[in-house]
C-alpha positions as CSV (number, residue, x, y, z in Angstrom):
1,X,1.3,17.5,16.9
2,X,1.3,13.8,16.9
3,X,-2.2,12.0,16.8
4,X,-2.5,8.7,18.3
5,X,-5.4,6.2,17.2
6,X,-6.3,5.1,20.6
7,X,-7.5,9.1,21.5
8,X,-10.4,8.2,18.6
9,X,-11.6,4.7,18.7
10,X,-13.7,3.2,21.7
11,X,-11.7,0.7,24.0
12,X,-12.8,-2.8,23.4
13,X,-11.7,-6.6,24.1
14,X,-11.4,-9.3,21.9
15,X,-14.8,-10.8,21.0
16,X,-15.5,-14.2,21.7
17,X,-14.9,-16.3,18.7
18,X,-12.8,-13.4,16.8
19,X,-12.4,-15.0,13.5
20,X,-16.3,-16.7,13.5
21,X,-18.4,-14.5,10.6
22,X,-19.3,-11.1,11.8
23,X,-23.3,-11.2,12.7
24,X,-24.5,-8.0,14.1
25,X,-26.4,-5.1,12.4
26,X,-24.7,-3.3,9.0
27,X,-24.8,0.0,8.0
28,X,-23.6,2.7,5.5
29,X,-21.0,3.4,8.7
30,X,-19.5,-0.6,8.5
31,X,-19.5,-0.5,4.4
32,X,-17.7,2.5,4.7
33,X,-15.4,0.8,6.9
34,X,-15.0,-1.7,5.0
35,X,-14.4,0.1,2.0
36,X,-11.5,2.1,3.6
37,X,-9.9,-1.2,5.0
38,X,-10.0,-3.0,1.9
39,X,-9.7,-0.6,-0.3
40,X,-9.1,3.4,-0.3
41,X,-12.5,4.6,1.1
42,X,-14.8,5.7,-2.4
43,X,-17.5,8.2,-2.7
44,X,-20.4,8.5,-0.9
45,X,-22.6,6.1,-4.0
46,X,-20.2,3.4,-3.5
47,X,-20.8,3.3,0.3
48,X,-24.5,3.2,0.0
49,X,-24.0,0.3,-2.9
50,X,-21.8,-1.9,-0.5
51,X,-24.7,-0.9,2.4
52,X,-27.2,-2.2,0.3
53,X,-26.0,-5.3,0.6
54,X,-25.1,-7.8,3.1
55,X,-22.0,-7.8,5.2
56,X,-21.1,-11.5,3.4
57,X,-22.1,-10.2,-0.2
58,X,-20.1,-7.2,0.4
59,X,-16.9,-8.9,1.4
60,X,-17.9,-11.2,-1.7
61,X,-18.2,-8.5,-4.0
62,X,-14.9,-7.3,-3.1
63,X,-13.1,-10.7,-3.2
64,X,-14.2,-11.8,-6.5
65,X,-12.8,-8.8,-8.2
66,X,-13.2,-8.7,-11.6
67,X,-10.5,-9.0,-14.1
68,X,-8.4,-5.9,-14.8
69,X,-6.1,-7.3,-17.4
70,X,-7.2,-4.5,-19.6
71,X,-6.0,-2.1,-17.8
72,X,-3.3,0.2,-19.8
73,X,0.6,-0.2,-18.7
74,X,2.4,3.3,-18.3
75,X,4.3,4.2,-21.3
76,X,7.8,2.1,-21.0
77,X,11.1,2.8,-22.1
78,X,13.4,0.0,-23.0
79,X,15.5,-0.1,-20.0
80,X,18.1,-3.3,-20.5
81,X,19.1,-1.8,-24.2
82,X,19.5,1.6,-22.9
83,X,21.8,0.7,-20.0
84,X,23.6,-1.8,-22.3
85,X,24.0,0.7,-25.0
86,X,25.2,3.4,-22.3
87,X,27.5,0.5,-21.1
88,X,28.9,-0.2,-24.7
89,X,29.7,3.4,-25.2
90,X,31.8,3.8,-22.3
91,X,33.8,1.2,-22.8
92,X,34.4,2.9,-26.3
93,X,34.7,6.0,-25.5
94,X,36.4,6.3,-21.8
95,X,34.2,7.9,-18.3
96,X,35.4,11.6,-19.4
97,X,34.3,11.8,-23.1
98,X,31.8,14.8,-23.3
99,X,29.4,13.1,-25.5
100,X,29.1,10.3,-23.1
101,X,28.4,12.3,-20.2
102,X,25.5,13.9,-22.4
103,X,23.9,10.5,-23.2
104,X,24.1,9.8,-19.3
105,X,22.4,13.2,-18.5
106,X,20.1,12.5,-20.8
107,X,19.4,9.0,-19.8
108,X,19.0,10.1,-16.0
109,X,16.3,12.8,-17.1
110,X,14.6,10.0,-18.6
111,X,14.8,7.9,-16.1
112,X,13.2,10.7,-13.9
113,X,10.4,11.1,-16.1
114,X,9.7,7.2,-16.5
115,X,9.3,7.2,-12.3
116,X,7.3,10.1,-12.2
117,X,5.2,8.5,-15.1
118,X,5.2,5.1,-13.3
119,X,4.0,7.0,-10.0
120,X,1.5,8.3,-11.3
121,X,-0.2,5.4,-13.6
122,X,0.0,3.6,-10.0
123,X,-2.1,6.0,-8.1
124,X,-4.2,6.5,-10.9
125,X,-4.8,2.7,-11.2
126,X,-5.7,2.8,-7.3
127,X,-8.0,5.6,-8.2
128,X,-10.7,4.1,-10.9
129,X,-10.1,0.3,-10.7
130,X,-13.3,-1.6,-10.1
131,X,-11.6,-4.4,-7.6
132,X,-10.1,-2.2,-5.3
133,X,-8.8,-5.0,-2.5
134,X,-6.3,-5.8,-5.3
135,X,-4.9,-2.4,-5.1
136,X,-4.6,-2.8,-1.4
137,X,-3.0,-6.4,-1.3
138,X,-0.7,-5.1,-4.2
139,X,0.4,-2.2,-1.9
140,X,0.4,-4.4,1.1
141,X,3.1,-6.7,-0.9
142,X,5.1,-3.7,-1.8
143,X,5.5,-2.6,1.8
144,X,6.2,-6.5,2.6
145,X,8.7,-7.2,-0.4
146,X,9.7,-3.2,-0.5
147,X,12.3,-2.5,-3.4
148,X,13.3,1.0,-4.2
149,X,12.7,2.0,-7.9
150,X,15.6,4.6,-9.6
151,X,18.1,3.2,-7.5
152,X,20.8,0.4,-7.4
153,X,20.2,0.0,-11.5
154,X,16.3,-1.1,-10.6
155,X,14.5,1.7,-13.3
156,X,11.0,1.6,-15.1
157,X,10.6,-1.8,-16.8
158,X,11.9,-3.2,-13.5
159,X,9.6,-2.1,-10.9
160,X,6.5,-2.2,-12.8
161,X,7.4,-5.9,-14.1
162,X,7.5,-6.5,-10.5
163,X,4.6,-4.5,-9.2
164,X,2.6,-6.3,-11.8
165,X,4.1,-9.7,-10.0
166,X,2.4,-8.6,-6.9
167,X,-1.0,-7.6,-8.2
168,X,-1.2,-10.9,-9.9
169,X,-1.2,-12.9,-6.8
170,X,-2.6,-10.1,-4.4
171,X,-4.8,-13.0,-3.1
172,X,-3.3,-15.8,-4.5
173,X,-0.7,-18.2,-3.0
174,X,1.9,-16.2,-1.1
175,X,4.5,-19.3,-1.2
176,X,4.2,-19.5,-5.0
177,X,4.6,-15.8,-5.1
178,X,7.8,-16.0,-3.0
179,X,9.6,-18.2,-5.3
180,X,8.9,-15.9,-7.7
181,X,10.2,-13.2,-5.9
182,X,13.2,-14.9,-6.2
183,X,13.8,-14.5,-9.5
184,X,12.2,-11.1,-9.8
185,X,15.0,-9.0,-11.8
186,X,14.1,-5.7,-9.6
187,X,14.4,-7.8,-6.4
188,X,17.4,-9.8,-8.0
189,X,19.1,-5.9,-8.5
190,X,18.3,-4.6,-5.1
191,X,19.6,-7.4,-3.0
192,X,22.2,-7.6,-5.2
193,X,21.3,-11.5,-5.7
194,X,21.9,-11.1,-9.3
195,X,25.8,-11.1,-8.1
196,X,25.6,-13.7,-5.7
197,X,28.8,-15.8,-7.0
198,X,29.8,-20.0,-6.1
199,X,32.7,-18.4,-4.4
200,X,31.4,-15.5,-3.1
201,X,28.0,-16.0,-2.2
202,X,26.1,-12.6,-1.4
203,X,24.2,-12.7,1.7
204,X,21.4,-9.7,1.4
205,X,18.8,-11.5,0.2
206,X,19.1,-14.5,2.2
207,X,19.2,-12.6,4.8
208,X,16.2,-10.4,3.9
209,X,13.6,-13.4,2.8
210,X,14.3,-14.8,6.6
211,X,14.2,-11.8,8.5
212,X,11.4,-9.8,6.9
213,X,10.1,-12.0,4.1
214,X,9.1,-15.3,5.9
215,X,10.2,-15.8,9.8
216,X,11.0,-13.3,11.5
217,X,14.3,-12.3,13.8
218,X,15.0,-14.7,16.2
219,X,13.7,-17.7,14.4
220,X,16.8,-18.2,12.3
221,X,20.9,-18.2,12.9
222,X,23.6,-16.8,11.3
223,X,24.8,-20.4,9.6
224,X,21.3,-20.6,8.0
225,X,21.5,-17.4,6.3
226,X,25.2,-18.5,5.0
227,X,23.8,-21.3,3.6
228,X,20.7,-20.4,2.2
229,X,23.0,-17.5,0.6
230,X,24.7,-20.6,-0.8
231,X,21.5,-22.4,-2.2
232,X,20.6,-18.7,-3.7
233,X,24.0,-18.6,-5.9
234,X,23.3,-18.8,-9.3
235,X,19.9,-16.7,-9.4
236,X,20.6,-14.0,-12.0
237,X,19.3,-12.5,-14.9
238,X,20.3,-12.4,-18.6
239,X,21.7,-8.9,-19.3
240,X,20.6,-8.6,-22.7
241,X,17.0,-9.8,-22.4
242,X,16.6,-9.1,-18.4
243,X,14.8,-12.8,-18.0
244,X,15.7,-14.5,-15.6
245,X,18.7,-16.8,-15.6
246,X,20.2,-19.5,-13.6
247,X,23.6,-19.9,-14.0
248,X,24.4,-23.2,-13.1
249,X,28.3,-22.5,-13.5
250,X,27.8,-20.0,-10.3
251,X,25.5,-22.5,-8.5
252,X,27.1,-23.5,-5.0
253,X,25.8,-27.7,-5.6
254,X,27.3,-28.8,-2.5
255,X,25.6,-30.1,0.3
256,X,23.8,-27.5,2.9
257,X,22.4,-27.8,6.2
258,X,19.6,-25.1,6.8
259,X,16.9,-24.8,9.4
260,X,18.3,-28.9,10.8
261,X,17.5,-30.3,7.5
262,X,20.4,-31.1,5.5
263,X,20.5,-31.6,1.7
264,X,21.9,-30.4,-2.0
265,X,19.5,-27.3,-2.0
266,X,18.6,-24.4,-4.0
267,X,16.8,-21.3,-3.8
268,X,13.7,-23.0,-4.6
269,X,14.3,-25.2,-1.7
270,X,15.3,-22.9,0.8
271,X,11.7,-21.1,0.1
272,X,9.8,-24.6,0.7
273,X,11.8,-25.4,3.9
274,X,10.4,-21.5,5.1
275,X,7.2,-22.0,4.5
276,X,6.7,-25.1,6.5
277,X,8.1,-23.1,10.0
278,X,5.2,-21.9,12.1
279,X,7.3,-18.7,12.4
280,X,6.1,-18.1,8.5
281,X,2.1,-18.4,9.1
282,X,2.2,-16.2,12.5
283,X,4.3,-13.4,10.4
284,X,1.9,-13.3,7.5
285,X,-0.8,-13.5,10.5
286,X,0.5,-10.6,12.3
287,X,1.2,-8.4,9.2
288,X,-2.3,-9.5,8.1
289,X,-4.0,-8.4,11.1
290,X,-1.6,-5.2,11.5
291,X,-2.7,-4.3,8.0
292,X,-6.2,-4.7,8.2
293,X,-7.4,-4.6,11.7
294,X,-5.6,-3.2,14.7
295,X,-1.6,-2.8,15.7
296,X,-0.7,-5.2,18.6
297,X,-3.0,-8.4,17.9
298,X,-3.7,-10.4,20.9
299,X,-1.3,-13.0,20.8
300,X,-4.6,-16.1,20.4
301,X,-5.6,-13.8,17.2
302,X,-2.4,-13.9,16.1
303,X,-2.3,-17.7,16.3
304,X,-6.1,-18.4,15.3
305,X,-5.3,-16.6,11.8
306,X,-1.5,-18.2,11.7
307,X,-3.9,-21.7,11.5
308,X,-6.0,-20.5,9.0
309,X,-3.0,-19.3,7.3
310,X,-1.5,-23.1,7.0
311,X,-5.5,-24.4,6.7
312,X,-5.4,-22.9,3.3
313,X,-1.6,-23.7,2.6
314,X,-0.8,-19.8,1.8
315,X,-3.5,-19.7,-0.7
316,X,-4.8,-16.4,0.7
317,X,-8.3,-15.4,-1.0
318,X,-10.1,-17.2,1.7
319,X,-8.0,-16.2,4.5
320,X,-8.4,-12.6,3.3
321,X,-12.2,-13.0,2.9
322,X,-12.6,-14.7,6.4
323,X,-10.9,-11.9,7.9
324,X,-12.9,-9.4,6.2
325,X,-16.5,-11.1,7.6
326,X,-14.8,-11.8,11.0
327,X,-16.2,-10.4,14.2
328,X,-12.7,-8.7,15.2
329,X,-12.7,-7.1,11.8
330,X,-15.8,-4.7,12.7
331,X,-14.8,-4.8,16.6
332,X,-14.8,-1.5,18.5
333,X,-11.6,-2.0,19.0
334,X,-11.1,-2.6,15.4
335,X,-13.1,0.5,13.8
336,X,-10.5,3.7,13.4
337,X,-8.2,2.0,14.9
338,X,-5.2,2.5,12.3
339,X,-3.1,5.6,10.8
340,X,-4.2,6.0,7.0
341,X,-0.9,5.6,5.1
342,X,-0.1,8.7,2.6
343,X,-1.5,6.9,-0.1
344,X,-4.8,6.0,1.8
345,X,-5.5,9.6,2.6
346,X,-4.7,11.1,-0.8
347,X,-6.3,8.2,-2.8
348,X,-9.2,8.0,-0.6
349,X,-9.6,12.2,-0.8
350,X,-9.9,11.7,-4.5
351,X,-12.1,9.0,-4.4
352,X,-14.3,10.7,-2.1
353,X,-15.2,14.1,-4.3
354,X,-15.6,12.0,-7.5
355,X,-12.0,13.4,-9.0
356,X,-11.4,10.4,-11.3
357,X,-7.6,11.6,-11.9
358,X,-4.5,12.5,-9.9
359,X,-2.0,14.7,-11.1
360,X,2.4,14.2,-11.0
361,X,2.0,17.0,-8.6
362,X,0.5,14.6,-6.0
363,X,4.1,13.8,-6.1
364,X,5.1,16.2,-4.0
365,X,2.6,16.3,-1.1
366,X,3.3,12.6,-0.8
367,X,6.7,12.7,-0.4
368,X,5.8,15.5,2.4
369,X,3.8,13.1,4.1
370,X,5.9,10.1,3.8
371,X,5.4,7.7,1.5
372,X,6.0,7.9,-2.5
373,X,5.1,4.4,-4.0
374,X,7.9,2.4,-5.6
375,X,10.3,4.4,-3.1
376,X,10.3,2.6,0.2
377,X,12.9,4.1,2.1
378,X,14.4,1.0,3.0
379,X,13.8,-3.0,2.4
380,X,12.1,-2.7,5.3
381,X,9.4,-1.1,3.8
382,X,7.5,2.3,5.7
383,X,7.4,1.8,9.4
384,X,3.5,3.2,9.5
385,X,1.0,3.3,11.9
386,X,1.8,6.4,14.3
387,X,4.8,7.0,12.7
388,X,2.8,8.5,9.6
389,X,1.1,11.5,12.0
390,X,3.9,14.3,13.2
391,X,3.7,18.1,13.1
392,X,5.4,18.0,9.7
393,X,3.4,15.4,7.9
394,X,-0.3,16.3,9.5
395,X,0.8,19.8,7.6
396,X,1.6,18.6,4.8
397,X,-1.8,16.0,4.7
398,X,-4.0,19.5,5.3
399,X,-2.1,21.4,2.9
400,X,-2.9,18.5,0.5
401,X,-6.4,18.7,1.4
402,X,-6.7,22.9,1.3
403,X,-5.2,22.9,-2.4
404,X,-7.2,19.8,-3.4
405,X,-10.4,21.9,-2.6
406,X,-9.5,24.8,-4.8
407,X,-7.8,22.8,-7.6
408,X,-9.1,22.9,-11.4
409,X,-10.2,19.0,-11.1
410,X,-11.9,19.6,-7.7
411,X,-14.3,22.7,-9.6
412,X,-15.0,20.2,-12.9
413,X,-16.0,17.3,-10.6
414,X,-19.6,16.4,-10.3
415,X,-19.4,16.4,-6.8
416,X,-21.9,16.1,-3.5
417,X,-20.1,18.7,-2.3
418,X,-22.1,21.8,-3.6
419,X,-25.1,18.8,-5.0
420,X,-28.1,21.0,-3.4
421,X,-28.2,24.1,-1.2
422,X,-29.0,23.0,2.8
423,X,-31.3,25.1,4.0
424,X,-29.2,25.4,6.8
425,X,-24.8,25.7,8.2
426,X,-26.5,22.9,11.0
427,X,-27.8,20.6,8.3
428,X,-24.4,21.3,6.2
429,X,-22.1,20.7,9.2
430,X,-24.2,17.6,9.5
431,X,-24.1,16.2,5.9
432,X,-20.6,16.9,5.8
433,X,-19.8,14.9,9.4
434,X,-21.8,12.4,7.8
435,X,-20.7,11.7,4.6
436,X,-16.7,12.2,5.0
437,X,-16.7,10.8,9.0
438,X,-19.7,8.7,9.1
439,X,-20.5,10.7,11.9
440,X,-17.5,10.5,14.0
441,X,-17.3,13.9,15.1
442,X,-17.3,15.5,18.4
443,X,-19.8,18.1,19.5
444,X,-17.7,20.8,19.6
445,X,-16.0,20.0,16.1
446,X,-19.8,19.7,14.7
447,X,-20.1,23.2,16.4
448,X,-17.0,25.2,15.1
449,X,-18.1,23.5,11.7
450,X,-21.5,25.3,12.1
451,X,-19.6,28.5,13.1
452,X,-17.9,28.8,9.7
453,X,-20.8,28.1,8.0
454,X,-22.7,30.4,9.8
455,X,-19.9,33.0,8.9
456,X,-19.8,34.2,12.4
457,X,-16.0,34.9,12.9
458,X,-16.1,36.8,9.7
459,X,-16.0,40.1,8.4
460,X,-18.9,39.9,6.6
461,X,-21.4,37.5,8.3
462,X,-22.3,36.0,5.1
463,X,-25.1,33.5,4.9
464,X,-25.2,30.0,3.9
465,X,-26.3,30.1,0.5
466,X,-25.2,33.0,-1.7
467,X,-23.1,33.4,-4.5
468,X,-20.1,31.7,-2.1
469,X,-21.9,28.8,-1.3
470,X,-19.6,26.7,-3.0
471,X,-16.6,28.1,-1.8
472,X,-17.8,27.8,1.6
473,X,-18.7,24.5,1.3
474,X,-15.3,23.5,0.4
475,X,-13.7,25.1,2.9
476,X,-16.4,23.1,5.4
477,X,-15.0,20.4,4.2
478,X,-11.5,21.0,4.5
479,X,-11.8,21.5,7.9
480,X,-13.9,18.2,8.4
481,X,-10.8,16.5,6.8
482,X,-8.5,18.0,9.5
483,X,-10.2,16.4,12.1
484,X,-8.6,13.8,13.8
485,X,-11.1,11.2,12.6
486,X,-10.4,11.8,8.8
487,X,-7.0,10.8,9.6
488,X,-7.6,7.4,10.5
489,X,-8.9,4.0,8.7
């Protein structure tokens, strides 16, 4: 059954002076908000360390990640001199020689294992990193500038190239970034940019950075796309080194108009004249909020962050960190107000019960619920919000959650879990509430969790502690995460 957000979060307006610094009490129940907003939740040690603190410290602690430069790359296989030996060998050989056909099964198995492998370093890189809003932002950018991985010739080297891109200026400037999105070899491949000729100028990706990238439908016309597809001729890449390349022999150098301004432009150009439309600020503005806050900003939200946006001229650390102290951040309105993506929910589970690593399997159960990094299902990105709760993908979320409590890595963990006997199934229905809902369950959903504990309902009336204490306690906590409050950020 489909869960809406609304049925769990308190009504509430817009405070006065939304974006002013957030001033009220804080608690373990705010850092843990905060935690799952700007990052993927944690364990119950990281909540109390972020409580300990201020609200401002924590949102400082946060922003001033430290560096993760040493953090290992997944195992790559040389992509460009695979494909261009491949290539070679079938121009040698012709498309039905048998040895060929070999080489290209054998190349596609690899190229299966080298995105499972790239998956999983993501996730696992969500999992332990010690600046966790960098993970988010990264993820946030991938769902903003979504490319597809195994698909349209974009394979390992490609998308984590790119996904690296992204992390590096997860707060950084976003214009900057763009430009550089430009000449991004997996973007180049999936718009099909890299094939964007003087006479035959390919209009995807000028398309694409107007409509989702920067304004926004509506705020652009046909005749600027054609000629920003124009300025965009030229971008390539060099096939034997996979750098980017700009051919100026394929470089439409005739005179444009775009946006009312008329001049010789060039990609780089066309990105400059985006970013100084209003549309640009109030899209990164409502995505912003969208992302972090609640769906539907009020329009004067939407405008007093679209300032702040342009303040700080797309640098986005402090616009990140102001909205991250602000008082609409920790509004009612604003607390368990928004879906938790796949990737949320699974890397938050883990983070939660101290498992410090997923497995490729995870694979699976994501897909099942919707979202697989590197596999948006279209340059769109993933829709989100209520769109990630249906019958299907809440089953698949508490299958996840059932087999997570029973897996090898869930016994090895040090967990809080089974940390202590409770000397009673109303004091464990309480510490469970409280440490994986913060408290945000109903009575009778605190009752029916005290009713398992108890064992009542069961053929054997077993008590609380026991030889099956732990078992019990894991199936506890199952059922707190299928509540409808687990399921939402």
């Amino acid at each position: 059954m489909a869960t809406s957000p609304s049925s769990f979060r308190p009504a509430g307006s817009l405070p006065s002076a939304p974006v002013a610094a957030y001033d009220g009490p804080w608690n373990a129940r705010l850092a843990a908000h905060l935690l799952r907003r700007a990052g993927f939740g944690g364990s119950p040690s990281d909540v109390a360390h972020y409580a300990a603190m201020s609200a401002a410290d924590a949102v400082t602690a946060l922003v001033r990640f430290p560096s993760t430069a040493s953090y290992p790359e997944p195992q790559l296989t040389d992509d460009t001199a695979s494909e261009m030996a491949l290539a070679m060998m079938a121009r040698a050989a012709g498309p039905n020689d048998a040895e060929l056909m070999q080489r290209r099964q054998q190349q596609k198995e690899i190229r299966k294992q080298q995105n499972v492998a790239n998956v999983t370093w993501w996730l696992n890189r969500m999992l332990v990193t010690p600046a966790p809003l960098q993970e988010k932002m990264t993820l946030f950018l991938h769902g903003h500038f979504a490319t597809a991985g195994n698909t349209k010739g974009i394979y390992g080297l490609d998308i984590v190239e790119q996904n690296e891109l992204l992390r590096r200026y997860a707060l950084g400037n976003w214009r900057e970034l763009t430009h550089y999105v430009a000449r991004d070899r997996a973007m180049l491949k999936w718009l099909d940019n890299a094939r964007s000729l003087k006479a035959h100028p390919n209009e995807n990706f000028a398309r694409e950075l107007m409509e989702l990238f920067t304004l926004g439908v509506g705020n652009y016309t046909e005749q600027d796309v054609r000629e920003s597809a124009r300025a965009f001729t030229g971008f390539t890449f060099a096939r034997r080194t996979g750098e980017f390349y700009f051919n100026a022999a394929q470089h439409d150098d005739g005179s444009k108009t775009f946006l009312g301004r008329t001049g010789n432009f060039n990609g780089d150009d066309i990105v400059d004249i985006l970013f100084q439309q209003p549309a640009a600020s109030k899209l990164y503005a409502t995505k912003l909020l969208e992302f972090f806050v609640y769906t539907d900003p009020e329009p004067e939200l939407v405008d007093e962050f679209s300032a702040l946006i342009r303040k700080n001229d797309f640098n986005m650390a402090p616009v990140i960190s102001t909205l991250l102290r602000s008082k609409v951040f920790y509004s009612d309105r604003a607390y368990r107000a928004l879906v938790k993506s796949p990737v949320e929910f699974v890397v938050g589970t883990y983070q939660l019960f101290g498992v410090t690593e997923i497995q490729p399997a995870v694979i699976g159960a994501l897909n099942r619920m919707g979202q697989v990094p590197f596999h948006p299902p279209s340059v769109k990105g993933w829709d989100g919000g209520a769109q990630w709760l249906n019958t299907q993908t809440m089953l698949a979320r508490e299958n996840f959650a059932s087999s997570l409590m029973g897996a090898p890595e869930m016994m090895q963990s040090k967990s809080w879990l089974t940390d202590g006997v409770p000397r009673s199934a109303g004091e464990a229905s309480q510490k469970l509430a409280g440490t994986i809902l913060q408290g945000d369950a109903s009575p009778s959903s605190l009752a029916d969790l005290q009713s398992y504990l108890d064992g009542r309902g069961t053929s054997t009336n077993t008590a609380l502690s026991g030889e099956n204490f732990e078992e019990r306690m894991r199936g506890a906590a199952y059922l707190t995460m299928a509540m409808p409050a687990y399921q939402l950020s």
